[in-house]
The first five atom37 places (N, CA, C, CB, O) and aatype in JSON, in Angstrom:
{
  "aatype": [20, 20, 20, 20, 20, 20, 20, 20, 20, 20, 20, 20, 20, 20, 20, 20, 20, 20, 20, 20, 20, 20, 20, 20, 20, 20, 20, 20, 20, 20, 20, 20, 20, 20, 20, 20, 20, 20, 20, 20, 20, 20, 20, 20, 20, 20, 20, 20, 20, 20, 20, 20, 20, 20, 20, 20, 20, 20, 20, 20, 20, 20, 20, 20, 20, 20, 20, 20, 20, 20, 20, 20, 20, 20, 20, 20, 20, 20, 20, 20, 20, 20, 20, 20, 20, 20, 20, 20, 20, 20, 20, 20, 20, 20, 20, 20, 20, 20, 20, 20, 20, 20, 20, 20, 20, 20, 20, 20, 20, 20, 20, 20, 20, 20, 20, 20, 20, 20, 20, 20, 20, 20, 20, 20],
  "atom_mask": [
    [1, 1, 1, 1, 1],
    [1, 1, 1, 1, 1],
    [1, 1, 1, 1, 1],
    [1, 1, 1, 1, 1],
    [1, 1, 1, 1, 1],
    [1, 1, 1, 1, 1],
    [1, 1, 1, 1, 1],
    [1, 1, 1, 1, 1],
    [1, 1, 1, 1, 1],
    [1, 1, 1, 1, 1],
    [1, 1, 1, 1, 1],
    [1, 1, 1, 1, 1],
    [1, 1, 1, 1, 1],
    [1, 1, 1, 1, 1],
    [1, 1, 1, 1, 1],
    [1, 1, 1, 1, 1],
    [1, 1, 1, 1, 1],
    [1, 1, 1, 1, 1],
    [1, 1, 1, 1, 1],
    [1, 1, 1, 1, 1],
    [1, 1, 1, 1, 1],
    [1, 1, 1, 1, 1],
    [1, 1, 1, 1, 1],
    [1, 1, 1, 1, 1],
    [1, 1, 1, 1, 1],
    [1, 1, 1, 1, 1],
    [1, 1, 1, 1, 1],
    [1, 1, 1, 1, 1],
    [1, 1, 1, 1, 1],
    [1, 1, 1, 1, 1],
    [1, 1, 1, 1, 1],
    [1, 1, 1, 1, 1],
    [1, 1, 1, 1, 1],
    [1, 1, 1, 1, 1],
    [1, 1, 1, 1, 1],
    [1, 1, 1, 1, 1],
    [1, 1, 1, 1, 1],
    [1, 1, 1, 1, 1],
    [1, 1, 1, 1, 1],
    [1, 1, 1, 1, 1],
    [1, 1, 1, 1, 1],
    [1, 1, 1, 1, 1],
    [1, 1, 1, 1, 1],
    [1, 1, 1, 1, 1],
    [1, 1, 1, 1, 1],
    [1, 1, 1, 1, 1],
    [1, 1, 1, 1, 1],
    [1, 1, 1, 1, 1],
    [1, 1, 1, 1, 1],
    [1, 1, 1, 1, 1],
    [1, 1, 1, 1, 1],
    [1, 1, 1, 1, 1],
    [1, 1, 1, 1, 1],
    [1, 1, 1, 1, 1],
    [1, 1, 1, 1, 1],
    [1, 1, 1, 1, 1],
    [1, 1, 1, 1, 1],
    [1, 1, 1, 1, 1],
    [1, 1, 1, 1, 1],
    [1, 1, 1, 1, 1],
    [1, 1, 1, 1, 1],
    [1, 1, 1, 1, 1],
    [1, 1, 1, 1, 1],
    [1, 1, 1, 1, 1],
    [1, 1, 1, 1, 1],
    [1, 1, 1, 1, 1],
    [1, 1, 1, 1, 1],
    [1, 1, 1, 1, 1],
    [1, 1, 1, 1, 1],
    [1, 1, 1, 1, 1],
    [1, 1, 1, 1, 1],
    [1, 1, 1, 1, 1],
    [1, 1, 1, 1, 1],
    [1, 1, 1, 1, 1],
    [1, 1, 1, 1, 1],
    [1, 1, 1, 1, 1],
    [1, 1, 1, 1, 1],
    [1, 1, 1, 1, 1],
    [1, 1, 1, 1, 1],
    [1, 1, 1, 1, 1],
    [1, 1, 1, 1, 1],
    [1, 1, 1, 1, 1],
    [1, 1, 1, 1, 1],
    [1, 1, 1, 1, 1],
    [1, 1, 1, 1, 1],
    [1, 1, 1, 1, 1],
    [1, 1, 1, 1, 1],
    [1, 1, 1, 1, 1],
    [1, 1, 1, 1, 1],
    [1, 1, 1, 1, 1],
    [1, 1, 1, 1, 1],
    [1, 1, 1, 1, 1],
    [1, 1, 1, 1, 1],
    [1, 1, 1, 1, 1],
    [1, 1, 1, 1, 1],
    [1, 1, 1, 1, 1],
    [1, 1, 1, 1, 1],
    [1, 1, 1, 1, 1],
    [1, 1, 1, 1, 1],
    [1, 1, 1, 1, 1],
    [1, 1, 1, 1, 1],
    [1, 1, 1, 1, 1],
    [1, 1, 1, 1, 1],
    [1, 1, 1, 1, 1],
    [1, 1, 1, 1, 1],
    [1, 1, 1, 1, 1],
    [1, 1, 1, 1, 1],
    [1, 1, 1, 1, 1],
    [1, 1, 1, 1, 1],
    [1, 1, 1, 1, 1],
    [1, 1, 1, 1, 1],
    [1, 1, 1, 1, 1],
    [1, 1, 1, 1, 1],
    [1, 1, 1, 1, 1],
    [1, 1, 1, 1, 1],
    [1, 1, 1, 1, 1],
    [1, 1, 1, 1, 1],
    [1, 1, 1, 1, 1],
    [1, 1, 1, 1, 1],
    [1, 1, 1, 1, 1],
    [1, 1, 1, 1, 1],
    [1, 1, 1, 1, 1],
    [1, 1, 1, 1, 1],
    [1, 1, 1, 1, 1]
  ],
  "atom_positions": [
    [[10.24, -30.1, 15.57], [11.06, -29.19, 16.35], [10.22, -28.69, 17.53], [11.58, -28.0, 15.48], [9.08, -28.27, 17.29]],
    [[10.7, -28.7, 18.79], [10.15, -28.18, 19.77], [9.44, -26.91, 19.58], [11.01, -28.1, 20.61], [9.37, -26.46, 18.43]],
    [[8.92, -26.29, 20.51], [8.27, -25.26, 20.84], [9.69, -24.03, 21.53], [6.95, -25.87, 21.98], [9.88, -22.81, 21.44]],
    [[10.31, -25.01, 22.1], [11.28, -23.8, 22.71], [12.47, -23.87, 21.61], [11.94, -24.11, 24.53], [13.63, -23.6, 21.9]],
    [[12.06, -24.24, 20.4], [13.09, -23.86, 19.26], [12.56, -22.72, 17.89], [13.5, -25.44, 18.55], [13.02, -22.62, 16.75]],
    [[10.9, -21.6, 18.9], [10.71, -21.35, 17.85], [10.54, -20.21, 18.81], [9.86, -22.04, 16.83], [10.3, -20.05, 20.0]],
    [[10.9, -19.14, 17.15], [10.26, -17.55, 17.73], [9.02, -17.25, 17.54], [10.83, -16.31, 17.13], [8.61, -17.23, 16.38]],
    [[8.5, -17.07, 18.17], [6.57, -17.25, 18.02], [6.1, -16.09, 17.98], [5.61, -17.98, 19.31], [5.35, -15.67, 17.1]],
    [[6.64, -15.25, 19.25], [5.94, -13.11, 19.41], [5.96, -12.66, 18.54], [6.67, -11.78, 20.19], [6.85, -13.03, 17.77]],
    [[5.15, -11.73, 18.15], [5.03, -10.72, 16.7], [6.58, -9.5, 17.49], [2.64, -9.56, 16.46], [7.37, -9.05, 16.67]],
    [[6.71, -9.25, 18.57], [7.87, -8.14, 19.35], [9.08, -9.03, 18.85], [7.78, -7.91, 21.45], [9.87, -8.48, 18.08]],
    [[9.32, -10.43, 19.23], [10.5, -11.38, 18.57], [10.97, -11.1, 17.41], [10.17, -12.69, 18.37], [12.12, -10.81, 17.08]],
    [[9.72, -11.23, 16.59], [10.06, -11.37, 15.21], [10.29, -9.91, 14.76], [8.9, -12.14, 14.35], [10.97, -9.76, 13.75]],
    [[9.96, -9.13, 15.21], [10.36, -7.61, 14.75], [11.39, -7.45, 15.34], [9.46, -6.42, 15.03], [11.99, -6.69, 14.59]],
    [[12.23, -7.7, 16.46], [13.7, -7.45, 17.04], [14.32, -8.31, 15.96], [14.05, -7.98, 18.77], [15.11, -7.63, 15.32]],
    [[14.24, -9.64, 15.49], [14.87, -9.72, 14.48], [14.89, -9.3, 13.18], [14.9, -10.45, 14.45], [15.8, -9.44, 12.36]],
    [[13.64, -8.7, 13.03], [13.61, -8.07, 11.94], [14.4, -6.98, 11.41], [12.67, -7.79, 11.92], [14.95, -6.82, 10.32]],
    [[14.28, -6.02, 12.86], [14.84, -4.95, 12.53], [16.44, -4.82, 13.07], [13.94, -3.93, 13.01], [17.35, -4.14, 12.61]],
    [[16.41, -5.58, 14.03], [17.96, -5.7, 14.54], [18.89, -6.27, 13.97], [18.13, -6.24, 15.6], [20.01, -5.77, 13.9]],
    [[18.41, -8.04, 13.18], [18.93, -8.73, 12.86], [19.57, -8.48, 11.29], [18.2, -9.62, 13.19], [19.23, -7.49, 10.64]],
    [[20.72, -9.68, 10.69], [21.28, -9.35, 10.1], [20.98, -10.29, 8.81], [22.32, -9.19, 10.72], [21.06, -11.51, 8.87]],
    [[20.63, -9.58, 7.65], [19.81, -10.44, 6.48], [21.37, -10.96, 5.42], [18.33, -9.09, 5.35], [22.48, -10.45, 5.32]],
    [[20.83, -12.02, 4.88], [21.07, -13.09, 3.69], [19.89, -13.38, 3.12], [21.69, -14.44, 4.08], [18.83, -13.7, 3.65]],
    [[20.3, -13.16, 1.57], [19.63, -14.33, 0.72], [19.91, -14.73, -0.35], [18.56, -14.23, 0.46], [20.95, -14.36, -0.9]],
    [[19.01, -15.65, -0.97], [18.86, -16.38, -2.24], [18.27, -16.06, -2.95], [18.55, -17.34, -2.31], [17.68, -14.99, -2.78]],
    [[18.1, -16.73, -4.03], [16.57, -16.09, -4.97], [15.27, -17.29, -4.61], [16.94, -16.11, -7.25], [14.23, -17.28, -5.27]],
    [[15.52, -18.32, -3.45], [14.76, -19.18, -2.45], [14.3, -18.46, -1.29], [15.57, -20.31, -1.97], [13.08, -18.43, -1.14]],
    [[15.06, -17.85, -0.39], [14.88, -17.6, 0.83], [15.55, -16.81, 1.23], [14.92, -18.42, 1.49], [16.72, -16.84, 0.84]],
    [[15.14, -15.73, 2.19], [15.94, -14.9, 3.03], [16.24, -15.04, 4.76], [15.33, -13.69, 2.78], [15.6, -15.88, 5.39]],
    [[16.68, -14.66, 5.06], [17.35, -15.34, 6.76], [17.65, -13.95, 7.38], [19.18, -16.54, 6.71], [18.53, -13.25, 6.88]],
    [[17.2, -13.68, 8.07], [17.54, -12.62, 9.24], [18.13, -13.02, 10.17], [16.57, -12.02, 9.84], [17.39, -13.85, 10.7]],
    [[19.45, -12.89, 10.96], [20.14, -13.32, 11.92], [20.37, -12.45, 13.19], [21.23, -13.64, 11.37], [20.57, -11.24, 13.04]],
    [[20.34, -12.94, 14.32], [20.06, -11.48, 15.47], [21.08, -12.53, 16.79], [17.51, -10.98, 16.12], [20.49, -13.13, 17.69]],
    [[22.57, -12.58, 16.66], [22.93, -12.59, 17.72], [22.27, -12.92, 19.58], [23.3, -11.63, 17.39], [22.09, -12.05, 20.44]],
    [[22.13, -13.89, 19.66], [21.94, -13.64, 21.35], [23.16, -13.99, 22.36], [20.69, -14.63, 21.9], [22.95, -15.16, 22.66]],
    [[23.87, -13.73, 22.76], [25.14, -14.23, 23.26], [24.26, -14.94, 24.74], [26.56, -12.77, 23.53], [23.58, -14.29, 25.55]],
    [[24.52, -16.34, 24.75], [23.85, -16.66, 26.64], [22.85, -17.45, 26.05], [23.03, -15.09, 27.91], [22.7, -18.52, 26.62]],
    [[22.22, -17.28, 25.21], [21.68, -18.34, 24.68], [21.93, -19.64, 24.64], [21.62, -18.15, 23.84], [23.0, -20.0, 24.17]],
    [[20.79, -20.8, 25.25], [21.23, -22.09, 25.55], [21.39, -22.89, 23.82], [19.95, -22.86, 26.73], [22.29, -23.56, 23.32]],
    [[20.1, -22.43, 23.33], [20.02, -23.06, 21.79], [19.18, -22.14, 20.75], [19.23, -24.63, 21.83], [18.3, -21.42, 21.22]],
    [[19.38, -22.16, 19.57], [19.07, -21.47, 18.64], [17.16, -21.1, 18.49], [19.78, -22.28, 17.49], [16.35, -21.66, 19.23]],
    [[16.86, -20.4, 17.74], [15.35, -20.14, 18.08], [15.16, -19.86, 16.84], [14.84, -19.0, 19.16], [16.14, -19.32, 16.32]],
    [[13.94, -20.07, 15.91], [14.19, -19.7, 14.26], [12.5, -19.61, 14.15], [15.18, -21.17, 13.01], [11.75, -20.49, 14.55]],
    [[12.17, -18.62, 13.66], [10.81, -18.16, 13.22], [10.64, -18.54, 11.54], [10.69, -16.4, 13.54], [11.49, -18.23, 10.71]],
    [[9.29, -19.33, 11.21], [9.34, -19.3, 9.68], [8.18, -18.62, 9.24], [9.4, -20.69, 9.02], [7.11, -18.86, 9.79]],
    [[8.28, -17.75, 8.27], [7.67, -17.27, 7.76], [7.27, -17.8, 5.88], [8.21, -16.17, 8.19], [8.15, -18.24, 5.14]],
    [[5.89, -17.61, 5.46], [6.17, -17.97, 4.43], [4.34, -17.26, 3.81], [6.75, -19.75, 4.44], [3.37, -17.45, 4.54]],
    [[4.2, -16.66, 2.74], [3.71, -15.76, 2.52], [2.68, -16.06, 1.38], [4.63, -14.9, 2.39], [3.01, -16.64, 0.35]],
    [[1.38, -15.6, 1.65], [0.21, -15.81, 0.5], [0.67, -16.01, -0.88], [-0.73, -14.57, 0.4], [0.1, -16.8, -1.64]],
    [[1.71, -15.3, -1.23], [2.03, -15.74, -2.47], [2.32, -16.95, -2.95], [2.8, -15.22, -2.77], [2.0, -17.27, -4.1]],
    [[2.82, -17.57, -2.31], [3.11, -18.63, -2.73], [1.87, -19.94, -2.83], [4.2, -18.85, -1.93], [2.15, -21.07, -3.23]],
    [[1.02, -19.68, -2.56], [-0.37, -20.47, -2.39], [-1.19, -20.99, -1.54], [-0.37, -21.24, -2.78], [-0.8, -20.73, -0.4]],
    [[-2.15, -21.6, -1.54], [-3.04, -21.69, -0.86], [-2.58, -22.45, 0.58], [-4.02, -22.25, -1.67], [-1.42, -22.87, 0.62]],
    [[-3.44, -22.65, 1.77], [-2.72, -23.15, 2.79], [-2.16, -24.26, 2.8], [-3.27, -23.16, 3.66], [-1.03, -24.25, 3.29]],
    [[-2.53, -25.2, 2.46], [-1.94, -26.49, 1.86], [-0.13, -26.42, 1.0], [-3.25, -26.93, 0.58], [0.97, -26.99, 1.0]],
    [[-0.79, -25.42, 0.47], [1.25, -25.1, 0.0], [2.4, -24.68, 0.8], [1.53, -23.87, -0.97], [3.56, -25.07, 0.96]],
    [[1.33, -23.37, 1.44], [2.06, -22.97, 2.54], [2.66, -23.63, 3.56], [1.48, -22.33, 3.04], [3.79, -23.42, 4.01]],
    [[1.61, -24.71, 4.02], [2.39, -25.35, 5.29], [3.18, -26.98, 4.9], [1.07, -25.59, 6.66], [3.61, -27.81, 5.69]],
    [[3.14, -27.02, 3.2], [4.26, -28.24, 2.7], [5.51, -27.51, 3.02], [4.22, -28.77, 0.87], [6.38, -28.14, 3.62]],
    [[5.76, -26.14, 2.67], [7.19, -25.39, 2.48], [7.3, -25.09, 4.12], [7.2, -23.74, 1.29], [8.48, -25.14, 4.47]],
    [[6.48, -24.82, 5.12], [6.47, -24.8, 6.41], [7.38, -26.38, 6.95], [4.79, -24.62, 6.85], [8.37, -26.44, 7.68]],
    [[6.89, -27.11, 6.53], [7.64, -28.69, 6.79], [8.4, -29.07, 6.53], [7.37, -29.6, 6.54], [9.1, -29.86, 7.18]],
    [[8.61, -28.55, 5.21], [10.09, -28.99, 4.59], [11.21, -27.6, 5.04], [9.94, -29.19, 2.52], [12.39, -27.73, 4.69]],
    [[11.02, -27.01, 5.4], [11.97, -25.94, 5.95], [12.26, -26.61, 7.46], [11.19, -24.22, 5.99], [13.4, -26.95, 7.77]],
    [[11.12, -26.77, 8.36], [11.36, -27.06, 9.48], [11.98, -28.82, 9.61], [10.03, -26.65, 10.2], [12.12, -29.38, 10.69]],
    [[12.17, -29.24, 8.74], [12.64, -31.15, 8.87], [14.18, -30.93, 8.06], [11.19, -32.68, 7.61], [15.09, -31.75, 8.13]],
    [[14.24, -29.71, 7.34], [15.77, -29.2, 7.27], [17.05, -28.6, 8.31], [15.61, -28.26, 6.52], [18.23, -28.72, 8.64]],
    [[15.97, -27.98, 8.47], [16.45, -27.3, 9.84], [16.52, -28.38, 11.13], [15.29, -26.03, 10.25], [17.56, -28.23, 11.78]],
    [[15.59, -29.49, 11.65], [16.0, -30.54, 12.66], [16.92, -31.16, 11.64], [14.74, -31.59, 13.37], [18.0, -30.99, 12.21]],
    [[17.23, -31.82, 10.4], [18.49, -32.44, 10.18], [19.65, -31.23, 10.12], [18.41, -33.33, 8.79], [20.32, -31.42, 9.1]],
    [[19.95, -30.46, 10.59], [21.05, -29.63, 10.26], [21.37, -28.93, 11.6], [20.72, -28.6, 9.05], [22.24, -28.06, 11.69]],
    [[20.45, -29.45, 12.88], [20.25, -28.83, 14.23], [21.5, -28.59, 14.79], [19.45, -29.66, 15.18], [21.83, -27.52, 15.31]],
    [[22.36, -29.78, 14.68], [23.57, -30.16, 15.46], [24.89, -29.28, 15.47], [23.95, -31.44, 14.99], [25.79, -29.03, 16.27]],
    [[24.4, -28.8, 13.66], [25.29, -27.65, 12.98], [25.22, -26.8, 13.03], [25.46, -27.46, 12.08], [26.08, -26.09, 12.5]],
    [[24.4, -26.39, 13.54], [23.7, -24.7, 13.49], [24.15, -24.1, 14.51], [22.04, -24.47, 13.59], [24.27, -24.57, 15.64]],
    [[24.53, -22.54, 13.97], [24.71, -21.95, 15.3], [24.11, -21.75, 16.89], [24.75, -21.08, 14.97], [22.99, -21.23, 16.82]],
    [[24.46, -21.96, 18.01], [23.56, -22.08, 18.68], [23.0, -21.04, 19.29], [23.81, -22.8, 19.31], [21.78, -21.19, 19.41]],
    [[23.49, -19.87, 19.8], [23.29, -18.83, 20.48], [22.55, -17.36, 19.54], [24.75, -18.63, 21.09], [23.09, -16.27, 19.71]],
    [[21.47, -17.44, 18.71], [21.13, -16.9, 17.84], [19.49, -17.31, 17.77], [22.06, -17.17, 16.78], [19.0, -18.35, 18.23]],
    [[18.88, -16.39, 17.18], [17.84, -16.4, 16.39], [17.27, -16.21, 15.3], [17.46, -16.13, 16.65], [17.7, -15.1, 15.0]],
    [[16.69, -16.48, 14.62], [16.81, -16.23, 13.01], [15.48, -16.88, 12.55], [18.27, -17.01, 12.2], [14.84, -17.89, 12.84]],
    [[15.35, -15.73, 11.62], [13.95, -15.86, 10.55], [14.08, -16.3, 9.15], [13.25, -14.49, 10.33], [14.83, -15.54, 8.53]],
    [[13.61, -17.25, 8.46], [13.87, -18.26, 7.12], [12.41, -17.54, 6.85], [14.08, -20.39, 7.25], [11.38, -17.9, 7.41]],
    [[12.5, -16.48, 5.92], [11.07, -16.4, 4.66], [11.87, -16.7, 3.45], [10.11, -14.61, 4.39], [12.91, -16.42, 2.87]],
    [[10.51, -17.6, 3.39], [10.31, -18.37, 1.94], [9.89, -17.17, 0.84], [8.91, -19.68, 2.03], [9.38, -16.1, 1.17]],
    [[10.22, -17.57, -0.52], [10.01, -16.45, -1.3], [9.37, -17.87, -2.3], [11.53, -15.23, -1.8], [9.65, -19.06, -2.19]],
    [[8.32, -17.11, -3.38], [7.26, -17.66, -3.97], [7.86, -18.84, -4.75], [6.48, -16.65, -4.8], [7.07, -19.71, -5.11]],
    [[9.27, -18.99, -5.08], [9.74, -19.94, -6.36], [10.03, -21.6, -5.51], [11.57, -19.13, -7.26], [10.38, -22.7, -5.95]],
    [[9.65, -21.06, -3.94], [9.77, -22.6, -3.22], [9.3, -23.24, -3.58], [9.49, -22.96, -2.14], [9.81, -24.28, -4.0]],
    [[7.44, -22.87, -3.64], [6.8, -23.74, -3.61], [6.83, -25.35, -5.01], [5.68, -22.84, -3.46], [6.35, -26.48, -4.96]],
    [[7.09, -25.11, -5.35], [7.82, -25.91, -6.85], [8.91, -26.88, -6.71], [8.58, -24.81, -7.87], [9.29, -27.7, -7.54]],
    [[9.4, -26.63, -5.36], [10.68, -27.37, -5.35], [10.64, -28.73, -4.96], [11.59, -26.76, -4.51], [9.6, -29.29, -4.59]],
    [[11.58, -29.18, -5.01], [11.38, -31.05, -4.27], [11.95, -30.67, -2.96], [12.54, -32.71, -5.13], [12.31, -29.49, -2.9]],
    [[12.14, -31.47, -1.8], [12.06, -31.85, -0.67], [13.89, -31.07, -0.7], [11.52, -33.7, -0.38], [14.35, -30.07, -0.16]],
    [[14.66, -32.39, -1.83], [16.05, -32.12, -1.61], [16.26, -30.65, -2.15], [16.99, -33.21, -2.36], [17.0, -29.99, -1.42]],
    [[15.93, -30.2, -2.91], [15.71, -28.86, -3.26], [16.01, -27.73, -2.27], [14.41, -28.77, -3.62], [17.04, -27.07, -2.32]],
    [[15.01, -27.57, -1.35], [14.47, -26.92, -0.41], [16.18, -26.96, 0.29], [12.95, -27.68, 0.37], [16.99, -26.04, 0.25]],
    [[16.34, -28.16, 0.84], [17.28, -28.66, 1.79], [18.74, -27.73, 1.21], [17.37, -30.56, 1.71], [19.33, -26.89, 1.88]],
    [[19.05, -28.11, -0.09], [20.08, -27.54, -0.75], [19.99, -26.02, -0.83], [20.16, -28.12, -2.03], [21.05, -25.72, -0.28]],
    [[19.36, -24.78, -1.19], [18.96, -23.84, -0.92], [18.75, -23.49, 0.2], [18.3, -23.71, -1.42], [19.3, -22.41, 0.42]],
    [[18.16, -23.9, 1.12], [18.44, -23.28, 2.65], [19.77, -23.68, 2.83], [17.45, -23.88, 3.97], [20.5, -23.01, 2.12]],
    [[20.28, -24.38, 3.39], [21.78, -24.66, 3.8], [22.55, -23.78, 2.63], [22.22, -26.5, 3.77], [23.75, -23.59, 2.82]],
    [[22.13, -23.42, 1.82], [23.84, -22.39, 0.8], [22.93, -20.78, 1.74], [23.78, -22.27, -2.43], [23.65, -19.79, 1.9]],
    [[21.98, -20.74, 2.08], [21.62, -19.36, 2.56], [21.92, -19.5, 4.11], [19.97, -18.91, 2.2], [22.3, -18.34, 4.32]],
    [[21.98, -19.91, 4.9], [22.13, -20.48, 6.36], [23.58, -20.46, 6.46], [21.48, -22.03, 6.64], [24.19, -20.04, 7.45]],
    [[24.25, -21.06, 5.14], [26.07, -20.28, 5.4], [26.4, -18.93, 4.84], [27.38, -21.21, 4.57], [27.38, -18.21, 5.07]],
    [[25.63, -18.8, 4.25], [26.02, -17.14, 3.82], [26.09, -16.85, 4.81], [25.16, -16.12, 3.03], [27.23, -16.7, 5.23]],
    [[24.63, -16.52, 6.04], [24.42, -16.09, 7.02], [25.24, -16.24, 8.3], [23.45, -16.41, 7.08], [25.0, -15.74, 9.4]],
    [[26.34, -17.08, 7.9], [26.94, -17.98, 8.82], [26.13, -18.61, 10.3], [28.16, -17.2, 9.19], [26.75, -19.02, 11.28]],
    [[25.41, -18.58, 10.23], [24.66, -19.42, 10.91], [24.66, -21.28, 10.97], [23.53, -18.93, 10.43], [24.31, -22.1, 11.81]],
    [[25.3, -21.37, 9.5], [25.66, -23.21, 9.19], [27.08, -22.96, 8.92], [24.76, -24.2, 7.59], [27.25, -22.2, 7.97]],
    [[28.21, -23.43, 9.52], [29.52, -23.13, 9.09], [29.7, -23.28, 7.37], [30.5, -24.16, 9.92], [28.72, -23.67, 6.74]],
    [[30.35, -23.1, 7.01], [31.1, -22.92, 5.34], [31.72, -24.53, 5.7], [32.72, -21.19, 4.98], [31.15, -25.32, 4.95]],
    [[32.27, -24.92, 6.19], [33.08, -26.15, 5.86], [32.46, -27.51, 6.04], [34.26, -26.14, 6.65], [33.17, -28.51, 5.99]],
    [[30.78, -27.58, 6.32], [29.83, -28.46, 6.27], [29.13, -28.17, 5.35], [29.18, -28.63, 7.26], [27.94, -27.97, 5.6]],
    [[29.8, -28.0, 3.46], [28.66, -28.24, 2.73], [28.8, -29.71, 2.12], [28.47, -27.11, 1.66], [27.97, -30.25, 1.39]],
    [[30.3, -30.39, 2.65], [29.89, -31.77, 2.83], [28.9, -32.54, 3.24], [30.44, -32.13, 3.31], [28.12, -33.24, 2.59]],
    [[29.03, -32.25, 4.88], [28.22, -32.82, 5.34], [26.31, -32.34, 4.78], [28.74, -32.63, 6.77], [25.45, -33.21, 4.7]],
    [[26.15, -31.49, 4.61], [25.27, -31.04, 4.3], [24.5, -31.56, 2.8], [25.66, -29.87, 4.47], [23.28, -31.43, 2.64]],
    [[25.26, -32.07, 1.92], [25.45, -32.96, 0.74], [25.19, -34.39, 1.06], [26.85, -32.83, 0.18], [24.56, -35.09, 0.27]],
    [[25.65, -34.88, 2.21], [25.74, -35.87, 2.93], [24.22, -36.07, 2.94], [26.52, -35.69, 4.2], [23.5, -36.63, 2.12]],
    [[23.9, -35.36, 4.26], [22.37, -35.6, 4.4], [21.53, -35.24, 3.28], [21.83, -34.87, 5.52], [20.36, -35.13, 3.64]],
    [[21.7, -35.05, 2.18], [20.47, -35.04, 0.99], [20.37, -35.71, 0.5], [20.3, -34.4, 0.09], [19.42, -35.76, -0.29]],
    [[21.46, -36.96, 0.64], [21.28, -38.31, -0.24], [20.53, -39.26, 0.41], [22.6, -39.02, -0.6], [20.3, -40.34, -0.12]]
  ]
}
């Protein structure tokens, strides 16, 4: 995923923090923050010592972010949004990950509700 598809500022990530609008799972939580004018979506990942050493950290860093480019097309576009991982990721398989973000990404409505076809689709 590009560079201009990520929220990078510590000021970013706290406007969504505190502005934005939370979902979660017992996988992941999603903060959502509206930008209306926005060309394309912007998504910060976070993912936290708990879950293990750096090597763990940045497998669940990859597999969040190679979910998120297969699901790009679907995603809301005019928004920004933060995906923290919570500690029971690290354990998961690849399709795992994929299935759990996408049911939290429509809560958030950020992935429409009527692509958990398609979304099924791409895990096979």
């Amino acid at each position: 995923m590009r560079k201009s598809y990520r929220v990078k500022k510590e000021a970013e990530f706290q406007t969504v923090f505190t502005k934005g609008k939370s979902c979660a799972n017992r996988q992941f939580v999603v903060y959502m923050l509206e930008k209306p004018g926005q060309i394309h979506f912007r998504v910060g990942i976070s993912v936290g010592k708990k879950i293990g050493n750096a090597v763990a950290r940045n497998w669940v860093k990859r597999r969040i972010r190679q979910t998120l480019t297969d699901l790009k097309p679907q995603l809301k576009q005019d928004c920004d949004f933060l995906v923290i991982a919570r500690p029971t990721v690290a354990w998961m398989s690849t399709a795992e990950v994929k299935k759990h973000l996408s049911h939290v990404l429509r809560l958030a409505k950020v992935l429409p509700a009527n692509n958990k076809a398609k979304s099924e689709e791409l895990q096979k």
